[in-house]
Backbone atoms as SQL, in Angstrom:
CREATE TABLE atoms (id INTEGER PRIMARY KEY, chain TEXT, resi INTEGER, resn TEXT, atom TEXT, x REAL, y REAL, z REAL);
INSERT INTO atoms VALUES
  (1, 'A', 1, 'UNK', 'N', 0.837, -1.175, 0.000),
  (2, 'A', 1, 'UNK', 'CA', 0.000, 0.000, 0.000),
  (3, 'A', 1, 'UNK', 'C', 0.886, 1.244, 0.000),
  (4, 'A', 2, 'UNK', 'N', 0.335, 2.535, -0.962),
  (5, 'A', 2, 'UNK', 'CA', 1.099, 3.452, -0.306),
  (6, 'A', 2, 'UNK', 'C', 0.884, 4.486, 0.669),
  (7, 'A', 3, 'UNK', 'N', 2.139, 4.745, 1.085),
  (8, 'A', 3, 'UNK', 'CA', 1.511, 5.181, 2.457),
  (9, 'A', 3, 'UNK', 'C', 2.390, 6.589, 2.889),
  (10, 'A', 4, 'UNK', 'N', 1.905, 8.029, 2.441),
  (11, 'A', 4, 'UNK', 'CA', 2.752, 9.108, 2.518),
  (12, 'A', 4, 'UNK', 'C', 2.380, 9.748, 3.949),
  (13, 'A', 5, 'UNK', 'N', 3.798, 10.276, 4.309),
  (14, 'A', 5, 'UNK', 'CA', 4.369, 10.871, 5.496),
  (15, 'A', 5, 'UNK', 'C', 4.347, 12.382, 6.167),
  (16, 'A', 6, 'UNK', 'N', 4.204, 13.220, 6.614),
  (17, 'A', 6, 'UNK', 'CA', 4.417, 14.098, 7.049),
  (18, 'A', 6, 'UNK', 'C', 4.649, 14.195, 8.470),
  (19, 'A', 7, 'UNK', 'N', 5.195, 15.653, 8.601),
  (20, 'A', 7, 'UNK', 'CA', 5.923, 15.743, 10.289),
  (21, 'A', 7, 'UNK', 'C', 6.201, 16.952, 10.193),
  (22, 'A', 8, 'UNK', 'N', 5.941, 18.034, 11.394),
  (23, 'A', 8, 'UNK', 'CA', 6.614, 19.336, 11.674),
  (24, 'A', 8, 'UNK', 'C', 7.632, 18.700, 12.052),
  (25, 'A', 9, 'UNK', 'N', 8.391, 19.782, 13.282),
  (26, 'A', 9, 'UNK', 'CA', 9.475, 19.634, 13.736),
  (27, 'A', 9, 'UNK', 'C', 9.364, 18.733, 15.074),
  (28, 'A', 10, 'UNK', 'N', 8.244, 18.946, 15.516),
  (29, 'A', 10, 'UNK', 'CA', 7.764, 17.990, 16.795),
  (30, 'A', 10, 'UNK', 'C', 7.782, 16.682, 15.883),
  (31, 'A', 11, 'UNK', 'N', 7.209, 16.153, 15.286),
  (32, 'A', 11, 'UNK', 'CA', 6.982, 14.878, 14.940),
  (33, 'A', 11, 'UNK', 'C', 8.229, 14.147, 14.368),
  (34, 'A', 12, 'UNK', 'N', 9.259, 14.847, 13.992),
  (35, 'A', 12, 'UNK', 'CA', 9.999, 14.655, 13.016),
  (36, 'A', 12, 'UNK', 'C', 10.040, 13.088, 13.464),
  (37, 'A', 13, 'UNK', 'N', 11.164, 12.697, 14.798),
  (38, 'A', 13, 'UNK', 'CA', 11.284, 11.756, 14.969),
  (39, 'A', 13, 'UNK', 'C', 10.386, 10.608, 15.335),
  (40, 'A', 14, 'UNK', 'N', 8.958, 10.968, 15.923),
  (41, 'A', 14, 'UNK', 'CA', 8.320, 9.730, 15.265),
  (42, 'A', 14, 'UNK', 'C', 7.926, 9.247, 13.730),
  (43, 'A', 15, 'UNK', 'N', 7.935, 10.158, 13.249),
  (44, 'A', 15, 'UNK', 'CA', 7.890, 9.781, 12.034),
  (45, 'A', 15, 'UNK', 'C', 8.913, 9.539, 11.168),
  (46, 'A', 16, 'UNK', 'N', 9.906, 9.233, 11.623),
  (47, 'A', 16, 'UNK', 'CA', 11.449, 8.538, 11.494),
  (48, 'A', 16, 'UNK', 'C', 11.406, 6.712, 11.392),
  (49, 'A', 17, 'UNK', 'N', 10.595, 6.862, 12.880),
  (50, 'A', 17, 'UNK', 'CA', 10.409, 5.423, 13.726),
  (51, 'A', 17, 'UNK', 'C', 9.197, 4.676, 12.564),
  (52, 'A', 18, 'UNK', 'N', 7.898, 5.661, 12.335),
  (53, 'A', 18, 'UNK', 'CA', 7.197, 4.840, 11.785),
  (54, 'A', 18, 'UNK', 'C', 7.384, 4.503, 10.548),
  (55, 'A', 19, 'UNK', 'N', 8.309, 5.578, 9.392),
  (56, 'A', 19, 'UNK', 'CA', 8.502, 5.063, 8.217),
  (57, 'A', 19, 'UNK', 'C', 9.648, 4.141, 8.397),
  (58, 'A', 20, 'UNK', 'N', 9.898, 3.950, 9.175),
  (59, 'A', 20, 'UNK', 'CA', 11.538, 2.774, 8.827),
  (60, 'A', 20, 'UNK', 'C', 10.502, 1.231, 9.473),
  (61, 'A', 21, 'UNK', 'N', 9.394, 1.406, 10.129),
  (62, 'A', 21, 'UNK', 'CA', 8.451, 0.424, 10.663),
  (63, 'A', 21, 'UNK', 'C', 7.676, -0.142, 8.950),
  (64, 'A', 22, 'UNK', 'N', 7.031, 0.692, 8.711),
  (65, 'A', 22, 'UNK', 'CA', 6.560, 1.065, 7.029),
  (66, 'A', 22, 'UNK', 'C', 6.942, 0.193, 5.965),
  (67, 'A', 23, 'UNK', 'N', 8.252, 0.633, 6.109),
  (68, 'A', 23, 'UNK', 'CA', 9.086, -0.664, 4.974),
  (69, 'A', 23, 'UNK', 'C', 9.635, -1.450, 5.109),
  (70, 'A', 24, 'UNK', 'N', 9.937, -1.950, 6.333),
  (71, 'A', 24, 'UNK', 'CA', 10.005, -3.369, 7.383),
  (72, 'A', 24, 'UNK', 'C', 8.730, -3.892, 6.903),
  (73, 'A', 25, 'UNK', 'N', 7.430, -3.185, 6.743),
  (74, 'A', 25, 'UNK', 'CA', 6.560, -4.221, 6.295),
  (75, 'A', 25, 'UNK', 'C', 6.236, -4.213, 4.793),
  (76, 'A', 26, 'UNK', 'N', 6.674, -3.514, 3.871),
  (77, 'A', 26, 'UNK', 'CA', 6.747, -4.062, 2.882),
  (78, 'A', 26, 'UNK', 'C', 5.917, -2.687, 2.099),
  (79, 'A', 27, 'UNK', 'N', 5.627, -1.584, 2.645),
  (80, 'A', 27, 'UNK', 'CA', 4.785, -0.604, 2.134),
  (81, 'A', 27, 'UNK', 'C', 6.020, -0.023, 1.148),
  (82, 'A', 28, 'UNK', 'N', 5.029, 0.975, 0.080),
  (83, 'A', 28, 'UNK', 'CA', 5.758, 2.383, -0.497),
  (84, 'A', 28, 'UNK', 'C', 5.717, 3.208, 0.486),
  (85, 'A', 29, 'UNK', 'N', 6.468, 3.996, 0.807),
  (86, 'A', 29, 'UNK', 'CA', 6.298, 4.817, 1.750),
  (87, 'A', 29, 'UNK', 'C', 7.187, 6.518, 0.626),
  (88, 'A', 30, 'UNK', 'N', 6.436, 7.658, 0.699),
  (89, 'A', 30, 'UNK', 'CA', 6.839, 9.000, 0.349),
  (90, 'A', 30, 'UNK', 'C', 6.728, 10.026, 1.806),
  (91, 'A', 31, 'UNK', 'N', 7.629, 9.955, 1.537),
  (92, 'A', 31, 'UNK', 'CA', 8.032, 11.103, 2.955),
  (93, 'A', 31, 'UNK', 'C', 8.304, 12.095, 2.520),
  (94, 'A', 32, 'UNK', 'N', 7.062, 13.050, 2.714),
  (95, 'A', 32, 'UNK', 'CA', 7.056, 14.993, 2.528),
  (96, 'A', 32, 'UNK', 'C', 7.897, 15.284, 3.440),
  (97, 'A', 33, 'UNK', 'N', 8.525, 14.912, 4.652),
  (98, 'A', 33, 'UNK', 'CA', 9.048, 16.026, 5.096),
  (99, 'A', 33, 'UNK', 'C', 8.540, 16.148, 6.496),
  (100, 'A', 34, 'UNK', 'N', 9.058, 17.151, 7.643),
  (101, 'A', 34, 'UNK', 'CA', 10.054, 17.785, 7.364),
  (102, 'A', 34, 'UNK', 'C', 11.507, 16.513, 7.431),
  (103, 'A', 35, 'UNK', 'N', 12.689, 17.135, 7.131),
  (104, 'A', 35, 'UNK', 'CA', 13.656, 16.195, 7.486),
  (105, 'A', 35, 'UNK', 'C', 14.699, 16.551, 8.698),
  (106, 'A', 36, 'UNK', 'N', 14.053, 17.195, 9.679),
  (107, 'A', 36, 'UNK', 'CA', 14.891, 17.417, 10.679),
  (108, 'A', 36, 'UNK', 'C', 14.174, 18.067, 11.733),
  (109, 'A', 37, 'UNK', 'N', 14.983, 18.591, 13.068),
  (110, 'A', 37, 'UNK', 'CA', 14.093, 18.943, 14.033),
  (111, 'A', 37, 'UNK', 'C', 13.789, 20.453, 14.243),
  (112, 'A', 38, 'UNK', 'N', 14.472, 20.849, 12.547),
  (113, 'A', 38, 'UNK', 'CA', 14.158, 22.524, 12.619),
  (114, 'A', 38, 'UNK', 'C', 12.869, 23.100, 12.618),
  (115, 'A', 39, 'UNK', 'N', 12.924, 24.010, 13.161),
  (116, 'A', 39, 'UNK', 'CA', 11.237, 24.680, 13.288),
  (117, 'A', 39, 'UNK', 'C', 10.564, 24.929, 11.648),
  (118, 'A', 40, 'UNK', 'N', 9.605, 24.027, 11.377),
  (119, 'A', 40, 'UNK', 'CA', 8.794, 24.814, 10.090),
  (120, 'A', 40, 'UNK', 'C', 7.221, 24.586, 10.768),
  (121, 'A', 41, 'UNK', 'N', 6.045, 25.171, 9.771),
  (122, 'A', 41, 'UNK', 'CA', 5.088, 25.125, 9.655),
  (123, 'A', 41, 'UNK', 'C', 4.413, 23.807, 9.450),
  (124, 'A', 42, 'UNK', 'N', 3.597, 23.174, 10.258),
  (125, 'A', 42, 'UNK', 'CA', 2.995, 22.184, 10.155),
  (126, 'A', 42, 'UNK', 'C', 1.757, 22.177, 8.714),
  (127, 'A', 43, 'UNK', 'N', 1.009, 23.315, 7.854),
  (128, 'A', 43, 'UNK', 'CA', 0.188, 23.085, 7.264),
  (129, 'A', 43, 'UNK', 'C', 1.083, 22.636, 5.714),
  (130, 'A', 44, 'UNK', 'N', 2.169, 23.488, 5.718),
  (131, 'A', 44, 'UNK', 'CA', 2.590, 23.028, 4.389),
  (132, 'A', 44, 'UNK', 'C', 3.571, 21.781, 4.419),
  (133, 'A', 45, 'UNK', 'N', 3.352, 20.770, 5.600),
  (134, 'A', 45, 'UNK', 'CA', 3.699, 19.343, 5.663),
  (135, 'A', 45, 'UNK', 'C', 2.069, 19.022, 5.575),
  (136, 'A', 46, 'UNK', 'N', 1.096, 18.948, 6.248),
  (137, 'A', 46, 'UNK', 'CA', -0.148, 18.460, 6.122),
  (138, 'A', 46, 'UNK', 'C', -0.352, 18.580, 4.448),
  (139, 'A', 47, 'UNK', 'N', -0.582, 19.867, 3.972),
  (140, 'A', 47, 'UNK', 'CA', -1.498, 19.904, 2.709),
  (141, 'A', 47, 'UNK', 'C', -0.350, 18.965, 1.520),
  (142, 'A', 48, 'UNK', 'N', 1.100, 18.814, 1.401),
  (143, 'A', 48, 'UNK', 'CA', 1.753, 18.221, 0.802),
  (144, 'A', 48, 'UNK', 'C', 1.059, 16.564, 1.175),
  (145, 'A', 49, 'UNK', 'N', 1.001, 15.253, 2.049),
  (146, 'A', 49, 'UNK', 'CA', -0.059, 14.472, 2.520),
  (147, 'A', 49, 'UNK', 'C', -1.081, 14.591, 1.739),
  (148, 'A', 50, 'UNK', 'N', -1.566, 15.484, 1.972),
  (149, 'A', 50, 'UNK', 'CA', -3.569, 15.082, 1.535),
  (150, 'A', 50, 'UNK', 'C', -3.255, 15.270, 0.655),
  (151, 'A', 51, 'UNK', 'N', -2.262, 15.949, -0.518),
  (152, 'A', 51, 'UNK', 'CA', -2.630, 16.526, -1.888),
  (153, 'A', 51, 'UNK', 'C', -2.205, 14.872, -2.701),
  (154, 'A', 52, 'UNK', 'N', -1.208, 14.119, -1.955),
  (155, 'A', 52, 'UNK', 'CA', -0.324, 13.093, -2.377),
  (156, 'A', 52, 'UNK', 'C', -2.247, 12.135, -2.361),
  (157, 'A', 53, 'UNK', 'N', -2.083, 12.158, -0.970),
  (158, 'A', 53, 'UNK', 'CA', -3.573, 11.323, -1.142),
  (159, 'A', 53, 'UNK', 'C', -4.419, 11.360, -2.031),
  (160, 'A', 54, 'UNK', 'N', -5.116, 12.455, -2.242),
  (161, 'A', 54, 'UNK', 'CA', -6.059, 12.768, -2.815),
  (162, 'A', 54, 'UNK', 'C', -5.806, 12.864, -4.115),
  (163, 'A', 55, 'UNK', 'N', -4.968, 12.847, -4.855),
  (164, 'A', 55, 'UNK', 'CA', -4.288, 12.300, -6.268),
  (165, 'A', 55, 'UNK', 'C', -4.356, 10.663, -6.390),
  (166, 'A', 56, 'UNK', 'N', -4.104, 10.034, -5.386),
  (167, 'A', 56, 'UNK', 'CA', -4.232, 8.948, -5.780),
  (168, 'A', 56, 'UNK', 'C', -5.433, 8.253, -5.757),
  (169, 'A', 57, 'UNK', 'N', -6.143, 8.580, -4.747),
  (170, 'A', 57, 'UNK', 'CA', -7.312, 8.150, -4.597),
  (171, 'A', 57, 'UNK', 'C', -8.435, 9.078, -6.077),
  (172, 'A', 58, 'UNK', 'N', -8.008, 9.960, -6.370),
  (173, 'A', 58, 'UNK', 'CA', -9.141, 10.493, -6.912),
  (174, 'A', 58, 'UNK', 'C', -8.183, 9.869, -9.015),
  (175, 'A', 59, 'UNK', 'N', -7.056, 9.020, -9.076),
  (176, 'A', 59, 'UNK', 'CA', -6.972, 8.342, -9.580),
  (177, 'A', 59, 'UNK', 'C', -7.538, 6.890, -9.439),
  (178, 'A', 60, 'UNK', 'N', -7.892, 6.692, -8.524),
  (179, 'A', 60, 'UNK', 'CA', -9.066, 5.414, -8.376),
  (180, 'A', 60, 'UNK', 'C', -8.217, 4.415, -7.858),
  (181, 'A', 61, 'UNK', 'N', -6.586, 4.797, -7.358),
  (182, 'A', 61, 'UNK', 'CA', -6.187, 4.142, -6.165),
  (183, 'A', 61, 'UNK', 'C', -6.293, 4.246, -4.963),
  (184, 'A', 62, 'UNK', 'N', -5.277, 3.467, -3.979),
  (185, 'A', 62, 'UNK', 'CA', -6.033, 3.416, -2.516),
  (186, 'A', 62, 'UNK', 'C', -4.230, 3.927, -2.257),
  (187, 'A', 63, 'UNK', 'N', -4.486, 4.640, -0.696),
  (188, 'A', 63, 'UNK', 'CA', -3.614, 5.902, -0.678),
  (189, 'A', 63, 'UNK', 'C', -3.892, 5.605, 0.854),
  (190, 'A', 64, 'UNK', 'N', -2.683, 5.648, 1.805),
  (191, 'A', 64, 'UNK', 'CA', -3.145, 6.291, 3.752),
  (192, 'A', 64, 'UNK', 'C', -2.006, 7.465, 3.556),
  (193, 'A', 65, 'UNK', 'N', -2.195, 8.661, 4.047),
  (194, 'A', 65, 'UNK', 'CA', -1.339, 9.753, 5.106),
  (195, 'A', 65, 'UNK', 'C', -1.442, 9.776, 6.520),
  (196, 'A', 66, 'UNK', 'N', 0.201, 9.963, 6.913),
  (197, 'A', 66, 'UNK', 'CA', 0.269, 9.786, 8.234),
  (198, 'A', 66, 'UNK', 'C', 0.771, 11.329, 8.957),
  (199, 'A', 67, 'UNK', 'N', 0.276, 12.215, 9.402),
  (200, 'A', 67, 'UNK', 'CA', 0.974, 13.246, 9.936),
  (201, 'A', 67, 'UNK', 'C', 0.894, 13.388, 11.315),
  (202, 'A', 68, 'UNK', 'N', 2.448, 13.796, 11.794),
  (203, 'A', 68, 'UNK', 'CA', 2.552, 13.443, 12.770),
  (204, 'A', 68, 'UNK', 'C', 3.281, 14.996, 12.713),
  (205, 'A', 69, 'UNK', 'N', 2.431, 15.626, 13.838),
  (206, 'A', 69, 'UNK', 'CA', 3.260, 16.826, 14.289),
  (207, 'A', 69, 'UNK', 'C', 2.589, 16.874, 16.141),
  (208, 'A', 70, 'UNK', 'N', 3.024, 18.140, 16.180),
  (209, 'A', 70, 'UNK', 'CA', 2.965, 19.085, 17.915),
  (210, 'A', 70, 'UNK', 'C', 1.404, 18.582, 18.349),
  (211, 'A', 71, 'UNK', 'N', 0.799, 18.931, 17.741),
  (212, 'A', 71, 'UNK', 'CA', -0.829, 18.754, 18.485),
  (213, 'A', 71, 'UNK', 'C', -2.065, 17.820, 17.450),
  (214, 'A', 72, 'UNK', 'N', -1.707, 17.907, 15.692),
  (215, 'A', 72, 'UNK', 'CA', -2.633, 16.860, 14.903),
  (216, 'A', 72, 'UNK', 'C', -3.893, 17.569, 14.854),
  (217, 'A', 73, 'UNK', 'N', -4.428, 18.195, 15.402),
  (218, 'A', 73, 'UNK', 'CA', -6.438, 18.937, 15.112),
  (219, 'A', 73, 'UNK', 'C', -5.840, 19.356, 13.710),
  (220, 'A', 74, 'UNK', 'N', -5.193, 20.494, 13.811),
  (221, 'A', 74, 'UNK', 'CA', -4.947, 21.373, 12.671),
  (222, 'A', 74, 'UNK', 'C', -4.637, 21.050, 11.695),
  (223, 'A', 75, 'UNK', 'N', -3.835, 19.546, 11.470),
  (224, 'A', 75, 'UNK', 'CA', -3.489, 19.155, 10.139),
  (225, 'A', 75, 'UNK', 'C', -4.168, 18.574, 9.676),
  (226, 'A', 76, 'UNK', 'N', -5.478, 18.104, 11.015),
  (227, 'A', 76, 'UNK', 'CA', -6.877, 16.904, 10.351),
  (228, 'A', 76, 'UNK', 'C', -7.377, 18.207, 9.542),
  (229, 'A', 77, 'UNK', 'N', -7.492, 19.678, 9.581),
  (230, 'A', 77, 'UNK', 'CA', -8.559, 20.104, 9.361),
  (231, 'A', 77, 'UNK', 'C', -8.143, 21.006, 8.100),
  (232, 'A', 78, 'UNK', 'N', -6.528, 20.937, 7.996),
  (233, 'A', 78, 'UNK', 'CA', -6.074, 21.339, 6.686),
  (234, 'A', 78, 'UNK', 'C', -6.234, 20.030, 5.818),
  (235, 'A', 79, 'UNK', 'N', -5.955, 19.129, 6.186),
  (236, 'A', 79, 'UNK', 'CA', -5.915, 18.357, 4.544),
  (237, 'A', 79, 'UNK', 'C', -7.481, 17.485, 4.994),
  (238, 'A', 80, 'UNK', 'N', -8.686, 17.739, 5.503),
  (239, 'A', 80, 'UNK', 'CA', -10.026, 17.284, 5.036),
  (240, 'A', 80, 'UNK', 'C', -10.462, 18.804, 3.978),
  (241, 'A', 81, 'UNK', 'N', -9.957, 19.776, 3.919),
  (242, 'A', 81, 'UNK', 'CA', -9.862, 20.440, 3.019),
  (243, 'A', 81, 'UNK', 'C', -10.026, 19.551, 1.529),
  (244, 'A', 82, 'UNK', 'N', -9.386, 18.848, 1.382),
  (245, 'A', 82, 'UNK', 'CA', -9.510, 18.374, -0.084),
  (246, 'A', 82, 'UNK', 'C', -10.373, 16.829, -0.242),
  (247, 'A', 83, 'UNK', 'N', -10.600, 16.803, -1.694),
  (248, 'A', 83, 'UNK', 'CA', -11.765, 15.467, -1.803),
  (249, 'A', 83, 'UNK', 'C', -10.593, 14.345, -1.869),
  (250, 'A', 84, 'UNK', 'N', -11.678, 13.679, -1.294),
  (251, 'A', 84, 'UNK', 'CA', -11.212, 12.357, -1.109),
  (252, 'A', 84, 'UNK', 'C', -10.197, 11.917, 0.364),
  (253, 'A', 85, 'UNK', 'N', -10.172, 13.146, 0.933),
  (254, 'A', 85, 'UNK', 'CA', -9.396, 12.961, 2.146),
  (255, 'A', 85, 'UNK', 'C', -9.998, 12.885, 3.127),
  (256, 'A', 86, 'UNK', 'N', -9.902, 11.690, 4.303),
  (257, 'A', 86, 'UNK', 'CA', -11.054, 11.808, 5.360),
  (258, 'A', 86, 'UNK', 'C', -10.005, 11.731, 6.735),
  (259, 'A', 87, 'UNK', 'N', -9.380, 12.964, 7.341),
  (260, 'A', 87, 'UNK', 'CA', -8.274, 13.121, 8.058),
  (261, 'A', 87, 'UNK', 'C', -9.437, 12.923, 9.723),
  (262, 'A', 88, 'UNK', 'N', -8.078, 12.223, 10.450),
  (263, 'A', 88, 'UNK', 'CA', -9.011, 12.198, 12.106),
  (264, 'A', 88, 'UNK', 'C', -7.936, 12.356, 12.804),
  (265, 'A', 89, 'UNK', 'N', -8.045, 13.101, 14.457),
  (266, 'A', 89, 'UNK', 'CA', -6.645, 13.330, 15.034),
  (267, 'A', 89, 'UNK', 'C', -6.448, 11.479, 15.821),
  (268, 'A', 90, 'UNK', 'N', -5.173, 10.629, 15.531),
  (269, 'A', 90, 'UNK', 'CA', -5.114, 9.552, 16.786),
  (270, 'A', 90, 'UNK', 'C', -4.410, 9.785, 17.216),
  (271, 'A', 91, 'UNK', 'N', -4.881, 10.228, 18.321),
  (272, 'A', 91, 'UNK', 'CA', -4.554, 10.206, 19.853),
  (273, 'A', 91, 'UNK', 'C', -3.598, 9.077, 20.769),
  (274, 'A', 92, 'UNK', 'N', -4.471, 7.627, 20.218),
  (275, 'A', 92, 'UNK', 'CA', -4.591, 6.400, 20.888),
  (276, 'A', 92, 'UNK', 'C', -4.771, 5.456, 20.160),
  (277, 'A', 93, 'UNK', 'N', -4.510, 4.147, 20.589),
  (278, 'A', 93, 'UNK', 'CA', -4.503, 2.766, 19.132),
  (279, 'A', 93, 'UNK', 'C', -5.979, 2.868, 19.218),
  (280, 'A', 94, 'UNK', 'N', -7.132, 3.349, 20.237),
  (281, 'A', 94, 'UNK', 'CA', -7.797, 2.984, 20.447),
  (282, 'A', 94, 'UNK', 'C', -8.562, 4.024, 19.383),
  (283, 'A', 95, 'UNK', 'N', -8.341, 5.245, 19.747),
  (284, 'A', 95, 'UNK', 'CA', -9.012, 6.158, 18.858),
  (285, 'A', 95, 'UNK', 'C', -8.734, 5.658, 17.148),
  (286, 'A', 96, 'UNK', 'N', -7.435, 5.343, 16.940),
  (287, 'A', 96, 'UNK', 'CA', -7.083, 5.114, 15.546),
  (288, 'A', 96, 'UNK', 'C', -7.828, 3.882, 15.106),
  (289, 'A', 97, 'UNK', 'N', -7.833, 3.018, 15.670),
  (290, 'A', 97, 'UNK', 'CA', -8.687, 1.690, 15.517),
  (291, 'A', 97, 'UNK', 'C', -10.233, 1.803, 15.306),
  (292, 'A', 98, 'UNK', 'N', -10.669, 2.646, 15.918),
  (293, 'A', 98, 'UNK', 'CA', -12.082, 2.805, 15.845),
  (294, 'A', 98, 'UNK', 'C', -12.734, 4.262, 15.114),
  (295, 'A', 99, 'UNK', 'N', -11.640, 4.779, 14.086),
  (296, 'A', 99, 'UNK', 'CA', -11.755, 5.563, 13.263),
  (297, 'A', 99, 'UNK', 'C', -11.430, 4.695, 11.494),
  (298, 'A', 100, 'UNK', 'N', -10.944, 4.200, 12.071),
  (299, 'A', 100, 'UNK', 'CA', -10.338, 3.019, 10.756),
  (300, 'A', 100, 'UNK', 'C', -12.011, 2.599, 10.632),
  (301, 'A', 101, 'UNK', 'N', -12.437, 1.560, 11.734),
  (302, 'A', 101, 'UNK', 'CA', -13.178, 0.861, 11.435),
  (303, 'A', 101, 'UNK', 'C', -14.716, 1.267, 11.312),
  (304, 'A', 102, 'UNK', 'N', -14.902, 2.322, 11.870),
  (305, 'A', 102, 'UNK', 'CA', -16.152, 3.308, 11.886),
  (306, 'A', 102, 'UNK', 'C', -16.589, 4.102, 11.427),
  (307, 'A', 103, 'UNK', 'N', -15.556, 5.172, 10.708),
  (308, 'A', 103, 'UNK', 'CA', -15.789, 5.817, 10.071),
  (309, 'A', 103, 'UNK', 'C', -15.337, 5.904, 8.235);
């Protein structure tokens, strides 16, 4: 599956951990960015994500984005901005699990 990346500067390093997890299992993985723990803007890592998504999906493939920054509301609510993107903040395996499967 493919599966594109984003991260402010807070996230950077989990999202280090999860793309090197990613292709341990066998995914494509595209990593927007950022690539370090310098301070940037979290929306122009989010909207780079949804735009990757929403290209593929609105090519009639199947597409996940993962963004991982400081707090997550704000990047759910920049990239549900575009079609085909259905962004949720997880919090928890629990929240992520029952957004997968529910919504």
């Amino acid at each position: 599956m493919k599966v594109f990346l984003g991260a402010d500067h807070g996230g950077f390093q989990l999202k280090q951990q999860i793309k090197r997890q990613l292709e341990q299992q066998g995914h494509e993985v595209g990593d927007f960015g950022c690539h370090s723990t310098d301070p940037v803007d979290y929306p122009d890592f989010a909207l780079l994500v949804a735009k990757a998504v929403s290209g593929v999906e609105a090519a009639g493939g199947t597409a996940r984005g993962i963004m991982v920054d400081s707090i997550g509301q704000a990047s759910a609510i920049v990239a549900n901005k575009l079609p085909g993107v259905r962004a949720v903040v997880g919090w928890s395996v629990y929240a992520v699990e029952s957004a997968r499967s529910h919504n």
